[in-house]
C-alpha positions in Angstrom: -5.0 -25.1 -13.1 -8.2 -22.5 -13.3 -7.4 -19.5 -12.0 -10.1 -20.2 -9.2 -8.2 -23.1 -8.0 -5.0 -21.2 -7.4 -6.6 -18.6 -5.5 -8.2 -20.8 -3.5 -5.2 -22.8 -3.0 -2.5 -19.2 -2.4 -5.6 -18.6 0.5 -5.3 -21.6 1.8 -1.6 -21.8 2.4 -2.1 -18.2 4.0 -4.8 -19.1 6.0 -2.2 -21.8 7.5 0.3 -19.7 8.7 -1.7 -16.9 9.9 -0.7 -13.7 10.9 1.4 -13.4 13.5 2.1 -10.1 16.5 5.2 -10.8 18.8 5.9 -8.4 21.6 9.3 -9.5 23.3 10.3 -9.0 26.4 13.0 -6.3 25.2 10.6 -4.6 24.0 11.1 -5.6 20.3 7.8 -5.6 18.6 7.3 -7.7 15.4 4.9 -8.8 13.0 3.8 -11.2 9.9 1.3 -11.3 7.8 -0.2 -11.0 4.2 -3.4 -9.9 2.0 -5.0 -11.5 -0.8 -6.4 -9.0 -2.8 -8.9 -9.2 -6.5 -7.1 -6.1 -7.6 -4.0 -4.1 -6.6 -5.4 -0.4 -6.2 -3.0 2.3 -4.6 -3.5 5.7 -4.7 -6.3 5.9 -7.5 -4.5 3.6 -9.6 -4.3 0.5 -10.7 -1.1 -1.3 -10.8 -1.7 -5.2 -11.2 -4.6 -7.6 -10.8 -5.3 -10.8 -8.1 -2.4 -10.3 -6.2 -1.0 -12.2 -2.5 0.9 -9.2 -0.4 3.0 -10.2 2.3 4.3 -8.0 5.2 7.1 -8.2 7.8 8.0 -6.1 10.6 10.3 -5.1 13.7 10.1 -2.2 15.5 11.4 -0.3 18.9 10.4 2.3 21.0 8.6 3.6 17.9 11.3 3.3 15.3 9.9 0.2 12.8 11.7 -1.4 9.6 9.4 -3.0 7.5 9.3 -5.0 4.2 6.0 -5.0 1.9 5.8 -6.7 -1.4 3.2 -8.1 -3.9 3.7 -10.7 -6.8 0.3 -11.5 -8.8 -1.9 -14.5 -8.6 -2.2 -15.6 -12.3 -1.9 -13.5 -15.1 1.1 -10.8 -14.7 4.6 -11.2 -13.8 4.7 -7.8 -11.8 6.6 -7.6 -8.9 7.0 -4.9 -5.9 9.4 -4.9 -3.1 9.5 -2.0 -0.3 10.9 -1.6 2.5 10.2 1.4 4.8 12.1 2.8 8.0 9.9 5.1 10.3 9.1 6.7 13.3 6.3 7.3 15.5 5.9 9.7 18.6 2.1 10.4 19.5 0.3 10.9 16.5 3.4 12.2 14.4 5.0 9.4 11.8 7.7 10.0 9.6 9.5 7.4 7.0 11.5 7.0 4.1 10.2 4.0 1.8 12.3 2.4 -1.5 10.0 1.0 -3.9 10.6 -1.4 -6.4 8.1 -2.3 -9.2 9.6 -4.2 -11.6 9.2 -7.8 -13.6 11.5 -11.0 -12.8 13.8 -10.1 -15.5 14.6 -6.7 -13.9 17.8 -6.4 -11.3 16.9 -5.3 -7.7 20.1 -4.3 -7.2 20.5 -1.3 -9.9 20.6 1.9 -8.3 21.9 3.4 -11.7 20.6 6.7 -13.2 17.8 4.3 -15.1 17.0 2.1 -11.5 13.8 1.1 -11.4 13.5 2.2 -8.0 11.7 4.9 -6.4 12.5 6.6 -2.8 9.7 9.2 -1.1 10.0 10.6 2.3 6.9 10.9 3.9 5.6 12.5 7.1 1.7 11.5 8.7 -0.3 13.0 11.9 -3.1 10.7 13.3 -5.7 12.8 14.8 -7.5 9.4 15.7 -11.0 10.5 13.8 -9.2 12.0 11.0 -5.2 11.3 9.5 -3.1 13.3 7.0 0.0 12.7 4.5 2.2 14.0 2.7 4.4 12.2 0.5 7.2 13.4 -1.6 9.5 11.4 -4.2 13.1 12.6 -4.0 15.0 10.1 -5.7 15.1 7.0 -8.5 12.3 6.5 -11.1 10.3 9.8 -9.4 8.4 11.3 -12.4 9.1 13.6 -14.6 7.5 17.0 -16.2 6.6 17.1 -19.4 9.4 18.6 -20.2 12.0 15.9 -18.7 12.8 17.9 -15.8 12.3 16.1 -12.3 8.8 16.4 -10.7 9.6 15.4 -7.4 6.1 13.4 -7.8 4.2 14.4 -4.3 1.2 13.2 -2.9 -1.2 14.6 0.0 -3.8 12.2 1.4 -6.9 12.6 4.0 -8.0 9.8 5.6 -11.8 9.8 7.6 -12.4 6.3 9.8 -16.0 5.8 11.0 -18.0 3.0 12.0 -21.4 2.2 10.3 -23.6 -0.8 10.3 -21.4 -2.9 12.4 -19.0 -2.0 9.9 -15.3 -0.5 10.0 -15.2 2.5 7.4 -12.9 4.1 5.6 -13.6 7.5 3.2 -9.8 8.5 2.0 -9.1 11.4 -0.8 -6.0 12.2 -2.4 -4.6 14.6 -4.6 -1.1 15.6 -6.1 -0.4 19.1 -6.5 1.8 19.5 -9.1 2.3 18.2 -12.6 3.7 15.0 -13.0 3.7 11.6 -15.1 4.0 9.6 -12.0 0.1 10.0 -11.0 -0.5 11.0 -14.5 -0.9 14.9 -13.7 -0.4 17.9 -15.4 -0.9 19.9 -12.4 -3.0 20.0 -9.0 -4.9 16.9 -9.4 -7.7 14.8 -7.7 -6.3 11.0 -8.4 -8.0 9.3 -5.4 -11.6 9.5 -3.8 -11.9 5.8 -1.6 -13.9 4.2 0.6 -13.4 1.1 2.2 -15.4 -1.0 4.4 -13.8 -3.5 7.1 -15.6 -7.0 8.6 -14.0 -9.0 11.2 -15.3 -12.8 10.3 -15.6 -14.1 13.5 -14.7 -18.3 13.7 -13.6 -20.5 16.7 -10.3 -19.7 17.7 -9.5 -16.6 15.1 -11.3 -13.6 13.2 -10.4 -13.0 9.7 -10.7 -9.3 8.3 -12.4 -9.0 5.4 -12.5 -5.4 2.9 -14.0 -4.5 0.0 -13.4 -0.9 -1.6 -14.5 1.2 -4.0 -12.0 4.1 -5.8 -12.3 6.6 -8.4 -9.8 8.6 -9.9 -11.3 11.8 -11.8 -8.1 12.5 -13.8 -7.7 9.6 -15.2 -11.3 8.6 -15.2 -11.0 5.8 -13.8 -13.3 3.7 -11.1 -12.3 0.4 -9.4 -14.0 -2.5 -7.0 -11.5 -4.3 -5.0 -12.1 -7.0 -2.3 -9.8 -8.4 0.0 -9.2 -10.7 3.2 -6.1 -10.0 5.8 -4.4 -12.9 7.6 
């Protein structure tokens, strides 16, 4: 099958199911849903091309488990699976996420000194017209220094909604500030200037958000183009 043809057909499927917001009466809030995306960008990098990224969710009175993952189109047999616990209060956030980026042939379950996992604490404050992170990795596959010793990879991010042209924006800029091979730094480093742009398509009985987004890294040199659509 051409590659067109199964990215028509993975959207399709998605399209079906939708995404789908449930607030009980308990007060249990949960959520489904999934992006199709031409490239998997994150954080001025690129880690794997045409990719379908699914999302599930349940939270309470602010306190949220949720489980993220991405498997490629065509092409790759990358894998990620994460699942983050949080909490919210007013603008304040705070969560500790496992990632695991791996192949098929890889165990999920190895939390050995080599696992292939990777856990970072973070902590966010949403101002509403600008938000901030910081980002730490503390445990797992967390970077290194170039001279072996633990970098305790970090990352601090800057994030500037706006709306333009009947358009939702996004201008996002992130650095690390130490040296590490995780973002590919060998010290305070610019690794992500972004901006995305967001377009509810509006049709009968749904919308479907649309994005495209443009990121550069200047340490690595590296610009990308990215579109994607959200069910």
């Amino acid at each position: 099958m051409k590659t067109i043809e199964k990215t028509m057909l993975v959207i399709g499927l998605v399209a079906m199911t939708g995404t789908l917001y449930a607030e009980g009466e308990d007060g249990v809030e949960a959520s489904v849903g999934a992006d199709v995306v031409s490239s998997y960008i994150w954080r001025g990098g690129k880690l794997d091309g045409a990719a379908i990224q699914p999302s599930i969710s349940v939270g309470y009175k602010g306190l949220s488990l949720g489980a993220w993952g991405s498997a490629s189109i065509v092409g790759s047999d990358y894998k990620e699976i994460d699942f983050t616990l949080s909490y919210a209060v007013g603008g304040f956030s705070a969560m500790v996420t496992d990632y695991w980026c791996a192949s098929d042939d890889v165990d999920y379950f190895d939390y050995s000194d080599s696992t292939p996992h990777t856990l970072e604490a973070g902590l966010t404050y949403d101002f509403e017209f600008l938000s901030i992170g910081w980002y730490t990795n503390f445990w797992g596959a967390m970077g290194a220094k170039e001279n072996g010793d633990d970098a305790y990879s970090s990352y601090f991010e800057v994030i500037a909604p706006f709306k333009l042209g009947g358009l939702d924006w996004e201008a996002a800029l992130g650095i690390t500030p130490w040296e590490n091979d995780f973002y590919g730094a060998e010290g305070f480093a610019l690794v992500n200037l972004s901006l995305t742009a967001t377009k509810e398509l509006e049709f009968e009985k749904f919308t479907l958000p649309v994005f495209a987004q443009l990121a550069a890294n200047p340490t690595s040199k590296k610009m990308y183009m990215t579109v994607g659509i959200s069910f």
